[in-house]
C-alpha positions as CSV (number, residue, x, y, z in Angstrom):
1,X,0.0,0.0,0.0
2,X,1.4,3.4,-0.6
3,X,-0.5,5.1,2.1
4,X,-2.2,3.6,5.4
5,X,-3.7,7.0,6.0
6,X,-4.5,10.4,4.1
7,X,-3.0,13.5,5.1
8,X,-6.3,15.0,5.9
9,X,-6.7,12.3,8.8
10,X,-4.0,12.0,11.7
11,X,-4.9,13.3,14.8
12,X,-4.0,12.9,18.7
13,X,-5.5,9.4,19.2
14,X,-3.2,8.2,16.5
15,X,0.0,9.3,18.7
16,X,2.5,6.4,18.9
17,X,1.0,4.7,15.9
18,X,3.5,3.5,12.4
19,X,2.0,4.9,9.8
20,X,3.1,5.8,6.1
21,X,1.1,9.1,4.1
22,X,2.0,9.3,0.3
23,X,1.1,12.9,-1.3
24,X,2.6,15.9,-2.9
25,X,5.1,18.5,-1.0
26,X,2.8,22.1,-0.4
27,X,6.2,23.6,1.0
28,X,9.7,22.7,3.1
29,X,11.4,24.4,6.2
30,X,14.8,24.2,7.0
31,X,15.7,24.8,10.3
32,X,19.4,23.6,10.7
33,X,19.1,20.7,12.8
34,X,15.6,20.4,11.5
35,X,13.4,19.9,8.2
36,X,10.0,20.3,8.4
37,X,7.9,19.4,4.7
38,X,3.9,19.9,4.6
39,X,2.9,16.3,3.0
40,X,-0.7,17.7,0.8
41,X,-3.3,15.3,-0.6
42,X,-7.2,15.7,-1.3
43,X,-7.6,15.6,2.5
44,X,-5.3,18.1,3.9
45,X,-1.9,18.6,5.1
46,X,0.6,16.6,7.8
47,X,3.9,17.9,9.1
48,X,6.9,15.7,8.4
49,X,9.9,15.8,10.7
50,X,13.2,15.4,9.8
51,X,16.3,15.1,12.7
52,X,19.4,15.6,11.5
53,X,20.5,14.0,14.6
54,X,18.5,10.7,14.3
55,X,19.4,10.2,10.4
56,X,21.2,13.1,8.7
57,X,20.9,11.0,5.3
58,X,17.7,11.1,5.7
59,X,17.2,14.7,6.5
60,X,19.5,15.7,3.5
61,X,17.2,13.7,1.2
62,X,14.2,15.6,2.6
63,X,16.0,19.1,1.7
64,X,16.4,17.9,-1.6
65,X,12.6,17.7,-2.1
66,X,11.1,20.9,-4.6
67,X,7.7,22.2,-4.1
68,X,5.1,19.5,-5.7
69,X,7.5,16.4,-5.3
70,X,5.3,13.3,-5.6
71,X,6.6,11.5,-2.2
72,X,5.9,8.8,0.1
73,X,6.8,8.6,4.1
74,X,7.1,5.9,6.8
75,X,7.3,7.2,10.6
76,X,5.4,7.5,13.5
77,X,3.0,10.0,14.9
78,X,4.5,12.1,17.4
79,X,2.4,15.1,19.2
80,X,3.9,18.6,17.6
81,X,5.9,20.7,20.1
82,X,4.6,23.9,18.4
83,X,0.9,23.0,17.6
84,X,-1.2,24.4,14.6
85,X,-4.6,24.9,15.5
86,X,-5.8,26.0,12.1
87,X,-4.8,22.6,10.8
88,X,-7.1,19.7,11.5
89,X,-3.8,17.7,11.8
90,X,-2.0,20.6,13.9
91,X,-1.4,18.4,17.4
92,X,0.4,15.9,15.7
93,X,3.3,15.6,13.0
94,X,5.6,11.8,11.4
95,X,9.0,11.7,12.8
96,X,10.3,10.3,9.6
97,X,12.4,6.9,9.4
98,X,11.8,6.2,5.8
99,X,11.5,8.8,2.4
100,X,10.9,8.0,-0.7
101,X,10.1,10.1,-4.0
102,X,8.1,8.6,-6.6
103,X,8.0,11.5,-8.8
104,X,9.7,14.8,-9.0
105,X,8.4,18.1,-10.3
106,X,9.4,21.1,-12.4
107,X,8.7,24.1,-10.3
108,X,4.9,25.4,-11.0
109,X,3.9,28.2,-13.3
110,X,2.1,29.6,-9.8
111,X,2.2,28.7,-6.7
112,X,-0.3,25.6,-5.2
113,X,-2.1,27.8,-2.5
114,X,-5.4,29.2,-1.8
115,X,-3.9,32.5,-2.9
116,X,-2.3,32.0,-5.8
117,X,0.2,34.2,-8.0
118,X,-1.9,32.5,-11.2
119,X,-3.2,34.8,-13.3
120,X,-6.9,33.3,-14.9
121,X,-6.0,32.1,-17.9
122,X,-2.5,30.5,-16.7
123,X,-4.7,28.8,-14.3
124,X,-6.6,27.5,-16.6
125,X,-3.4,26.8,-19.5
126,X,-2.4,24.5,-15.9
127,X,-5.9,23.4,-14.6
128,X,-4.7,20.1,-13.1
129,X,-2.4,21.7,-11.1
130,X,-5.2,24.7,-10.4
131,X,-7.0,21.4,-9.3
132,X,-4.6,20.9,-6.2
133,X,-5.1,23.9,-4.9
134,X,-7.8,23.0,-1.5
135,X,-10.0,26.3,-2.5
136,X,-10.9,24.6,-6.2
137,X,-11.4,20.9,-4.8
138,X,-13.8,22.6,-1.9
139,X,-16.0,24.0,-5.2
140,X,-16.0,20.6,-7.1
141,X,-16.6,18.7,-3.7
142,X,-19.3,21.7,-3.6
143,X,-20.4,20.4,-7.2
144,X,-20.5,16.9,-6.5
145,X,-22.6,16.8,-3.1
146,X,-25.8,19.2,-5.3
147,X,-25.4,16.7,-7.8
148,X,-25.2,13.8,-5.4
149,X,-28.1,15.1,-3.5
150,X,-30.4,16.4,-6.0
151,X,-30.2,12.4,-7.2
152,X,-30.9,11.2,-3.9
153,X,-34.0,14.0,-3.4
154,X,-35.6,13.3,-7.2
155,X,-35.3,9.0,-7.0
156,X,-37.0,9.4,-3.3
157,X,-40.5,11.3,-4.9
158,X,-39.8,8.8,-8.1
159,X,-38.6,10.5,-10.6
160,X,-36.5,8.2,-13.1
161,X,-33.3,9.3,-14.7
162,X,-32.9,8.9,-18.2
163,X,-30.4,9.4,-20.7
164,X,-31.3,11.2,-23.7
165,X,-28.8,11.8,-27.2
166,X,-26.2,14.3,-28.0
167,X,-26.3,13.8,-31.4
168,X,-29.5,14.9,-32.4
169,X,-31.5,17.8,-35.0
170,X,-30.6,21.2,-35.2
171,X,-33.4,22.8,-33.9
172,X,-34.3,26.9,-34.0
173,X,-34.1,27.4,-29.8
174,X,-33.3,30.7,-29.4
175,X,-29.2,29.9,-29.5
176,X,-26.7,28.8,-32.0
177,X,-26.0,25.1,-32.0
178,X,-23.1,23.2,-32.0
179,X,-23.1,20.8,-35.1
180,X,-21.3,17.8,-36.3
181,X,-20.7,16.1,-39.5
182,X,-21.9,13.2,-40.3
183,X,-19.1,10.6,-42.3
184,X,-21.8,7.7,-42.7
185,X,-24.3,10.6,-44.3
186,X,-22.3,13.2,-46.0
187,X,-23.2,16.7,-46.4
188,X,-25.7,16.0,-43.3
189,X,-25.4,17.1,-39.2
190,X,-25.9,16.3,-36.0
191,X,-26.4,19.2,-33.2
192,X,-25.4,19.2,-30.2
193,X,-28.3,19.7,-27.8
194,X,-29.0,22.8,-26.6
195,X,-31.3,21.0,-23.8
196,X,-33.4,18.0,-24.0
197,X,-36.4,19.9,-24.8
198,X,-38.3,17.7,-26.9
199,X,-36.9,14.2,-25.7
200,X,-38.3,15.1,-22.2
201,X,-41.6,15.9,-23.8
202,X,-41.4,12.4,-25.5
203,X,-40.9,10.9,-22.4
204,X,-44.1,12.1,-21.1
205,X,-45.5,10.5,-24.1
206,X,-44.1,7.4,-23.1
207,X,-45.5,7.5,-19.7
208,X,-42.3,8.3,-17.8
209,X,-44.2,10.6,-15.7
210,X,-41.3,11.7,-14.0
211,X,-38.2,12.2,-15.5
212,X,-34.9,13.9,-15.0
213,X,-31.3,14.0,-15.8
214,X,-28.2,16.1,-15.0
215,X,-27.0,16.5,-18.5
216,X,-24.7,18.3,-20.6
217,X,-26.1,21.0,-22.9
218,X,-24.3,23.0,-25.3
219,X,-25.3,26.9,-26.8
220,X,-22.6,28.5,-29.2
221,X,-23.3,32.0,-27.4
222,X,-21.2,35.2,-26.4
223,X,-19.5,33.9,-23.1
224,X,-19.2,35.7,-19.7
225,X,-19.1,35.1,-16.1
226,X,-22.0,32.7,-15.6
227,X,-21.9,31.2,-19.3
228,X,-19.9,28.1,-20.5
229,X,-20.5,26.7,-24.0
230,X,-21.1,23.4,-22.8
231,X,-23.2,23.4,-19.4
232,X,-24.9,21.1,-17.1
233,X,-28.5,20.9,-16.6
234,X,-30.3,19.6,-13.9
235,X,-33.2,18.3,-16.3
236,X,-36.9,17.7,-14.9
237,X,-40.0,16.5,-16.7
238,X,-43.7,15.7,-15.1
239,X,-47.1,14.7,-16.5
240,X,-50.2,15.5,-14.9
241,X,-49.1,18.6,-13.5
242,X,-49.9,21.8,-13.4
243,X,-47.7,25.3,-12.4
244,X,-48.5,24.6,-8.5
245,X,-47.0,21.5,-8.5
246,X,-44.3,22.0,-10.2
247,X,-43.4,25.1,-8.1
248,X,-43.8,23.1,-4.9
249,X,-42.0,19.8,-6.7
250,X,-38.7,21.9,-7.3
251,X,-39.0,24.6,-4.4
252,X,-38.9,21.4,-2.2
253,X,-35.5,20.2,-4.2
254,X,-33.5,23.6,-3.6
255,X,-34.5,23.8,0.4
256,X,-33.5,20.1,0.8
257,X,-30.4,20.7,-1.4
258,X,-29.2,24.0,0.5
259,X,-30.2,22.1,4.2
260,X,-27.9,19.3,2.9
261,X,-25.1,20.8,1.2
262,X,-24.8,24.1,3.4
263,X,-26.9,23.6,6.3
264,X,-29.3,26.9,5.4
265,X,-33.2,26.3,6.0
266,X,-35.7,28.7,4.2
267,X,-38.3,29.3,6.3
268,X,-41.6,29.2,4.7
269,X,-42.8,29.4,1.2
270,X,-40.5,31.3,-1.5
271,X,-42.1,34.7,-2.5
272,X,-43.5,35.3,-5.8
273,X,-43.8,37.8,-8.3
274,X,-44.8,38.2,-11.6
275,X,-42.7,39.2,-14.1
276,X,-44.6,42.5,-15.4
277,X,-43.9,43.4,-11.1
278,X,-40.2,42.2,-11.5
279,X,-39.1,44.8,-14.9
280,X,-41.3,47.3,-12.7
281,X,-39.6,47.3,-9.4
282,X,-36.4,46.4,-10.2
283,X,-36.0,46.4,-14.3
284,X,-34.8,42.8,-14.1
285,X,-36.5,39.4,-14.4
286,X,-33.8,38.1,-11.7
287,X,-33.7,40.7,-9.4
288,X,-31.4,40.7,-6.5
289,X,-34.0,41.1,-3.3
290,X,-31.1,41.2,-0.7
291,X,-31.4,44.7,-0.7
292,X,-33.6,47.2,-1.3
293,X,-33.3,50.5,-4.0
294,X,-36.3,49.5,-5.6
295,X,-36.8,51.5,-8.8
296,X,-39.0,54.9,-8.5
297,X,-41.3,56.5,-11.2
298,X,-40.2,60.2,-11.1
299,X,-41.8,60.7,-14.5
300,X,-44.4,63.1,-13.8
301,X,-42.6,64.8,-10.8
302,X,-39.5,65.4,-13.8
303,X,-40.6,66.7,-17.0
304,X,-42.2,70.1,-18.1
305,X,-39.9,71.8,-16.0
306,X,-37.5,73.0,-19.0
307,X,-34.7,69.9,-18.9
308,X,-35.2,68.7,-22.3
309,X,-33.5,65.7,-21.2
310,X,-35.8,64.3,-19.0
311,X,-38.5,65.5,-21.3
312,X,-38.3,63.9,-24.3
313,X,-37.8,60.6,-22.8
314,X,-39.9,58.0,-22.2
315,X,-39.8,57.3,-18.5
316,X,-38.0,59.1,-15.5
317,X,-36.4,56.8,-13.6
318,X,-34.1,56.2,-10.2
319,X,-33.2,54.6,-7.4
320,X,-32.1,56.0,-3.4
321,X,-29.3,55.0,-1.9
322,X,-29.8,54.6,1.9
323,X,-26.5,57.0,3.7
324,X,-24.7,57.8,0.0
325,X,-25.0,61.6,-0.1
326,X,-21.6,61.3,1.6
327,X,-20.3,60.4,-2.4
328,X,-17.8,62.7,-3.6
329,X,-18.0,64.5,-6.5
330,X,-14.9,62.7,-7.3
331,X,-16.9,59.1,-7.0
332,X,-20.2,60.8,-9.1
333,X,-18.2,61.4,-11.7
334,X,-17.1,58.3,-11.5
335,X,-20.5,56.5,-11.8
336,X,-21.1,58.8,-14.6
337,X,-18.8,57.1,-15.8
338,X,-19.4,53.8,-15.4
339,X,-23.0,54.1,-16.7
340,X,-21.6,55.9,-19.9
341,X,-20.0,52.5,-21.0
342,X,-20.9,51.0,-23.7
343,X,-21.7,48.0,-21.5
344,X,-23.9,50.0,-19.9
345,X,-24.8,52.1,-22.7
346,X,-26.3,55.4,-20.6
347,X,-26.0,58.8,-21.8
348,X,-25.6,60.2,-18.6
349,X,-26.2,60.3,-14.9
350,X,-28.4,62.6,-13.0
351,X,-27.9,62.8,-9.0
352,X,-29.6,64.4,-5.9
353,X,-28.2,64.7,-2.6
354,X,-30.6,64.9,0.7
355,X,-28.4,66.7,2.7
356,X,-28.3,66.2,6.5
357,X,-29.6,69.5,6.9
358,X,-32.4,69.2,5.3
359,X,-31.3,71.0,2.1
360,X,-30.7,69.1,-1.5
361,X,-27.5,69.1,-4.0
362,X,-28.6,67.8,-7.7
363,X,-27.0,68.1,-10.8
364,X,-29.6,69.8,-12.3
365,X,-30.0,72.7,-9.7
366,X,-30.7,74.9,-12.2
367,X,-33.3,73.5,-13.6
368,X,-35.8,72.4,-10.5
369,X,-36.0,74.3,-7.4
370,X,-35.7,73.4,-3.8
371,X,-38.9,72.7,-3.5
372,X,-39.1,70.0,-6.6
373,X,-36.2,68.6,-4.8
374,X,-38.1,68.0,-1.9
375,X,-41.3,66.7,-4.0
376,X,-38.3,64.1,-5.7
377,X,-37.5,63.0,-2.3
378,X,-40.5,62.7,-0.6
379,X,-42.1,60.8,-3.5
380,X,-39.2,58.2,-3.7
381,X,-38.8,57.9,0.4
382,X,-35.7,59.6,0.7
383,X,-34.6,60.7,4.2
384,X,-31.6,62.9,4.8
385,X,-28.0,61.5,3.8
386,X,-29.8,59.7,1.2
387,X,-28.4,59.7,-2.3
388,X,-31.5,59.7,-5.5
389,X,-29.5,58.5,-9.0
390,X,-32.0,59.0,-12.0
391,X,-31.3,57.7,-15.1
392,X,-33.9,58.5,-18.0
393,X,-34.9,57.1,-22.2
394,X,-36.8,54.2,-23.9
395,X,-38.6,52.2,-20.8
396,X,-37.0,49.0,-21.6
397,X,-33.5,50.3,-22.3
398,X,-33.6,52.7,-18.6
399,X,-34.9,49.8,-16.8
400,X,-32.0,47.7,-18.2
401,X,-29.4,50.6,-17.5
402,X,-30.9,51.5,-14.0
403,X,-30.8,47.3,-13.0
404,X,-26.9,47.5,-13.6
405,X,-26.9,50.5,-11.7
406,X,-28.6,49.3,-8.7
407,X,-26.6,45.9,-8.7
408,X,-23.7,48.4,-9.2
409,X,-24.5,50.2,-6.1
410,X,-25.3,47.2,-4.1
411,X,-21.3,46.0,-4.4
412,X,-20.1,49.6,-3.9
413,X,-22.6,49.7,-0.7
414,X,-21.7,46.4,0.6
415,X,-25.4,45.3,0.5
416,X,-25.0,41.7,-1.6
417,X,-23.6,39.5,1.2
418,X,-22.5,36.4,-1.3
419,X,-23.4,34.3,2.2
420,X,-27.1,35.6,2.2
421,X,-29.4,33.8,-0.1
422,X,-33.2,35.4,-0.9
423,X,-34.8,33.0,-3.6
424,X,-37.9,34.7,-6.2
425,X,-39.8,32.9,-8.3
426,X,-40.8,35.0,-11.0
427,X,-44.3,33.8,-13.2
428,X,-46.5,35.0,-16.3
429,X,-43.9,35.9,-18.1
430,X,-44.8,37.4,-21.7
431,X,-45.0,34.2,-24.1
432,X,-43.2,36.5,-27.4
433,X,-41.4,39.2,-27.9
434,X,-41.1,41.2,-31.0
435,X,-37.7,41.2,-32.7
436,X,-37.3,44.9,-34.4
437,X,-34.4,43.2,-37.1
438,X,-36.6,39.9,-38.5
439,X,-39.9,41.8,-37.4
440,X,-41.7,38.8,-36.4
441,X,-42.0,37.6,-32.7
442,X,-40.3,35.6,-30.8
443,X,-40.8,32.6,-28.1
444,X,-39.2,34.2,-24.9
445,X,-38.6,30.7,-23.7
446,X,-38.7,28.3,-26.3
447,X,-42.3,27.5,-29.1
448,X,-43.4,24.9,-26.9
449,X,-44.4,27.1,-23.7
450,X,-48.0,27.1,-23.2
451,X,-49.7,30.3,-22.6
452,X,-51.8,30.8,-19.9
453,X,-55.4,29.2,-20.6
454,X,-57.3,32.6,-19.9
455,X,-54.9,34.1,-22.6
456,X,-55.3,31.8,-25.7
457,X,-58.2,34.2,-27.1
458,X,-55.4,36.8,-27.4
459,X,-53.1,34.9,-30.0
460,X,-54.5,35.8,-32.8
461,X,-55.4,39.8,-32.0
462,X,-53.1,41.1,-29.6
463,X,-50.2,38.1,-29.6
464,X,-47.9,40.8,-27.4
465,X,-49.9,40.7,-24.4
466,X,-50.0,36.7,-24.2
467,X,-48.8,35.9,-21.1
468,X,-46.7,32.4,-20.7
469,X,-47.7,29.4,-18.3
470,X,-43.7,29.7,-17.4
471,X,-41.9,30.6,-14.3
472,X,-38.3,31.5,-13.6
473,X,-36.5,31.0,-10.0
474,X,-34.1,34.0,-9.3
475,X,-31.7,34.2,-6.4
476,X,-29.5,36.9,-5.8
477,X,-29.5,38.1,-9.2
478,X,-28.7,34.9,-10.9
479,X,-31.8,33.0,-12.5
480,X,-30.9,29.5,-11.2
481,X,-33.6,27.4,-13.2
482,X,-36.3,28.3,-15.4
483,X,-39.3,26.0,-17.0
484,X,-43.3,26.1,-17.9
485,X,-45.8,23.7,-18.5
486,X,-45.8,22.5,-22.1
487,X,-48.1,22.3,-25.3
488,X,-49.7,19.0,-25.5
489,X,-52.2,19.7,-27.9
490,X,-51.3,19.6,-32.3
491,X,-53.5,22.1,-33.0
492,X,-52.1,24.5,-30.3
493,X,-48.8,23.9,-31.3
494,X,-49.7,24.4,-35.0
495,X,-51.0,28.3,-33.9
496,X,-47.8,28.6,-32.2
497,X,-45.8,27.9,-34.9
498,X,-47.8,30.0,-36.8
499,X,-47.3,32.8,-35.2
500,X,-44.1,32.3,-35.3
501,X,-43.7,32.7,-38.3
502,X,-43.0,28.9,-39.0
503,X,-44.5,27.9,-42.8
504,X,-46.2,24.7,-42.6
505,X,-43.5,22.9,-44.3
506,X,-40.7,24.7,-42.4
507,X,-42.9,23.5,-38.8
508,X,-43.1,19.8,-40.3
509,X,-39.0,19.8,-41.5
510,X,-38.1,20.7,-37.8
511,X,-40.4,19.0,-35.6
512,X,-42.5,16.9,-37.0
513,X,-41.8,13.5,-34.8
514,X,-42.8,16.3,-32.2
515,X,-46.6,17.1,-33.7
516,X,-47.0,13.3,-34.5
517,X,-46.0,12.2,-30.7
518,X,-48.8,14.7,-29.5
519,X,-51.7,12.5,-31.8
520,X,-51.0,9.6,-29.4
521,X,-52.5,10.6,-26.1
522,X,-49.9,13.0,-24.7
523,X,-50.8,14.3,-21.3
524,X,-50.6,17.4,-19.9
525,X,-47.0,18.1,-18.6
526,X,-44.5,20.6,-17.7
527,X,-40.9,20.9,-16.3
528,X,-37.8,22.6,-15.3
529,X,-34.3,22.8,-15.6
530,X,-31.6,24.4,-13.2
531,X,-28.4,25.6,-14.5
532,X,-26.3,22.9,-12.2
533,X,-23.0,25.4,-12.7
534,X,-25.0,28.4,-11.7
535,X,-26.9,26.5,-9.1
536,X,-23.5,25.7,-7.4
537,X,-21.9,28.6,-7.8
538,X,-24.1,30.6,-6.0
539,X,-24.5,28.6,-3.0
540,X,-20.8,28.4,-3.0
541,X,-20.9,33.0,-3.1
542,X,-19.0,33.2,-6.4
543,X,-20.3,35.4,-9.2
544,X,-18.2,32.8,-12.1
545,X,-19.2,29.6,-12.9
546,X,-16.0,28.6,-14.1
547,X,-14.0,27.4,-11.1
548,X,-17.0,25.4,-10.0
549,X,-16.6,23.3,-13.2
550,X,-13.7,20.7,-13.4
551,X,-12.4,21.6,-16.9
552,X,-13.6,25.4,-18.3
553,X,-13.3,27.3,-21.3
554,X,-12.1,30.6,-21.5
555,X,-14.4,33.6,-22.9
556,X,-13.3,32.9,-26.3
557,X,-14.7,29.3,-25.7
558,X,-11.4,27.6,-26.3
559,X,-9.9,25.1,-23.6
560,X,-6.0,26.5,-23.1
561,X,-5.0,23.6,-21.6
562,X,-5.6,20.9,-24.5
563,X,-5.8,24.0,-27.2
564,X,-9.3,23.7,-28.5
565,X,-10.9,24.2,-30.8
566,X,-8.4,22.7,-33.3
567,X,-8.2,22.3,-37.0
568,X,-8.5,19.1,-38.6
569,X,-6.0,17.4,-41.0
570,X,-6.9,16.7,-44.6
571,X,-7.8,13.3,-44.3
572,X,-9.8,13.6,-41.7
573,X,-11.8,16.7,-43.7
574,X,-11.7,14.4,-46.4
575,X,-13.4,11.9,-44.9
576,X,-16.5,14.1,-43.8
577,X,-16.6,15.8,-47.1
578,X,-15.9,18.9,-46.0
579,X,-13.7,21.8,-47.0
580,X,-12.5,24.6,-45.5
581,X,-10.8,27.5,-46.7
């Protein structure tokens, strides 16, 4: 055996014991008469002694070891003279008797701690030795425990998991797929799935009333933060449902899965709002409701007063900042700024200071007096050392710019505590939007989202106001999971593509099987899927996704440590009958 015990392991009952650790060297100490090495594995760290009394051969070996030396050790445990107590293994340390080093190492690109000199993307050019580091194995052991329990929570209310393909057809879901050529059928491709939409759906078909899967998904999208190109999904299907009980289904999942994996209960029922409440309040349909700088309507209390500004746009809006009046001009300028980006996209930034005396400093003094001041305060709940931030235009865009703002403010303020979690489900979301470039709607979710029954008369005459039978569960800003119950009727599904602008031919080419399951009994169903990454991230307090997954990609999608994508040599393009310029 090369070990009898882990690092992680040894503690004062184990005094007096042989034992013999195998792992890689986190650091070395040379103290003359003494070497000390930190022994690191998956588990944690042990102190090695080494007397230059007792074996000086021995002790000269052991200051020969480099940082990352793959070694194993014989000795007993002996208590530590100078005890760690911010190590589990801190009472005790081996008094080496026999060293040996089954693999050497180059020194590493950065150093193997929980602060590392690693820039991101040499991190991830070096990912397996990233992977040592205990602050990235504490996010995949994160990982594996959701995963882990979520299995454990669905297969005890009988849900059955079941695999579905990759290689499937490209389907129109809102993103760009991944595709694949086909050798055995040339000039033809597979996608990669973008979820298992329809295969779940089929499964309700089949009578697998309750299915799920954690399952890899792929989008060819602009990356950032919370994005990967290939994702997991924590997939759920049920049939005989309706919104309720898929709501109360999934809201039990995340309470058992943040009681098991971080020992947080919710107490009661998750609040709800819809999401025509959500864009009003907070200009977001994942609002962050840790906090509070919930959007104000200062339209009418704004224009007509000469500021053309604020008069030719659409809405008024802004937010108040409890105890910010104390901002420098220095740091308004500064969130000027930030609003002007192009991320951002503002045109500018108007601000109003409650004074503690009583009086008001805005940057548009000379166009509203004291008194409108006051009216601007009073109407938005303002109380003295309160800072007002207005941003004004199109409704959609200032809600957009004014959400950034507010999330923005909430970091600068200290108000999103990553260890606080406030879950939302939002509901009734609109079923299409209108896209000004193809001018034709859109499926905000995906075509087979039923609308809401009470709805269905709209379709036809005022399609924009059709509200969806779908649902979105928000925490901290981060939409975690989203879902709806499905179409289950053909001729439903028919008006959907419709409207969708979908020719009959064009609706029978891409999901045909689809419409034909449906004439075979299909039940009424519905389901959900969590983004596992996103899922785990948050509970873990990290805004990125990518150190919560094993291998990432980078925000150009490639993998720097295997350098991919890649090109293929002419035999292999050959092959598929393809060519590339």
């Amino acid at each position: 055996m090369y070990r009898t015990h882990t690092c992680g392991e040894l503690r004062a009952e184990h005094i007096g014991q042989k034992v013999t650790l195998a792992g890689w060297v986190q650091r070395s100490r040379d103290l003359g008469g003494m070497t000390f090495v930190d022994l690191r594995d998956r588990y944690g760290v042990t102190q090695l002694a080494f007397n230059m009394d007792e074996d000086g051969t021995l002790c000269e070996s052991a200051r020969k070891l480099g940082r990352e030396f793959v070694i194993q050790v014989s000795g007993e445990v002996i208590e530590r003279t100078s005890k760690n107590s911010k190590m589990p293994t801190g009472e005790v340390e081996i008094r080496v008797n026999e060293l040996t080093t089954l693999n050497g190492s180059k020194t590493p690109p950065f150093t193997i701690e929980n602060e590392t000199d690693g820039g991101d993307e040499l991190r991830m050019q070096y990912r397996y030795l990233d992977i040592r580091r205990k602050v990235i194995q504490e996010k995949l052991r994160l990982r594996n425990k959701v995963a882990l329990e979520t299995r454990k929570y669905l297969d005890s209310i009988n849900f059955m998991d079941v695999e579905t393909p990759y290689l499937i057809k490209s389907t129109p879901e809102g993103a760009r797929d991944f595709v694949v050529p086909s050798r055995m059928n040339q000039g033809e491709f597979y996608a990669l799935p973008q979820s298992p939409q329809t295969f779940k759906q089929l499964l309700m078909v089949s009578g697998i009333d309750r299915y799920y899967q954690i399952v890899k998904c792929f989008r060819d999208e602009d990356l950032r933060a919370d994005r990967q190109p290939e994702f997991t999904q924590i997939d759920c299907e049920m049939a005989f449902v309706e919104q309720e009980d898929i709501l109360n289904t999934f809201e039990g999942l995340i309470k058992h899965l943040f009681k098991t994996c971080r020992g947080i209960e919710f107490e009661g029922n998750f609040p709800r709002m819809s999401y025509a409440e959500a864009m009003e309040r907070y200009g977001s349909d994942k609002p962050d409701i840790r906090f509070g700088m919930e959007f104000k309507n200062l339209t009418a209390l704004a224009q007509n007063k000469g500021f053309a500004i604020f008069d030719e746009a659409e809405v008024v809006l802004g937010i108040v900042a409890e105890d910010a009046a104390i901002y420098t001009r220095k740091q308004l300028d500064a969130l000027t700024d930030w609003v002007k980006r192009p991320q951002i996209g503002a045109k500018g930034l108007v601000y109003l200071k409650c004074n503690e005396d009583g009086t008001f400093k805005s940057s548009v003094d000379k166009f509203y007096s004291e008194e409108n001041l006051k009216e601007w305060a009073e109407f938005a709940g303002a109380k003295p050392g309160d800072l007002i931030l207005v941003l004004c235009g199109d409704l959609e865009k200032t809600q957009k710019q004014l959400n950034e703002l507010r999330l923005h403010m909430g970091n600068e303020l200290g108000l999103r505590n990553p260890n606080e979690f406030k879950p939302l489900w939002v509901l009734d979301f609109p079923l299409l939007e209108w896209d000004e470039e193809s001018e034709r709607y859109h499926a905000m979710h995906h075509p087979f989202t039923s609308p809401k029954k009470e709805d269905i008369g709209l379709i036809n005459s005022e399609p924009g106001n059709v509200r969806a039978n779908a649902y979105d569960l928000a925490m901290n800003g981060v939409e975690l999971g989203g879902g709806s119950i499905r179409i289950h009727d053909r001729g439903l599904q028919s008006r959907m593509f419709d409207l969708l602008g979908f020719s009959k031919e064009e609706a029978e080419a891409q999901f045909g099987f689809l419409m034909n399951a449906f004439e075979y009994g299909a039940p009424p169903h519905g389901g959900i899927a969590f983004g596992l990454d996103r899922l785990v991230a948050t509970m873990g307090g990290a805004d990125s996704i990518r150190d919560f997954i094993a291998f990432p990609k980078n925000n150009s999608g490639r993998d720097v440590m295997i350098d991919a994508p890649s090109r293929l040599d002419g035999s292999q393009l050959k092959e598929l009958g393809i060519g590339v310029d």
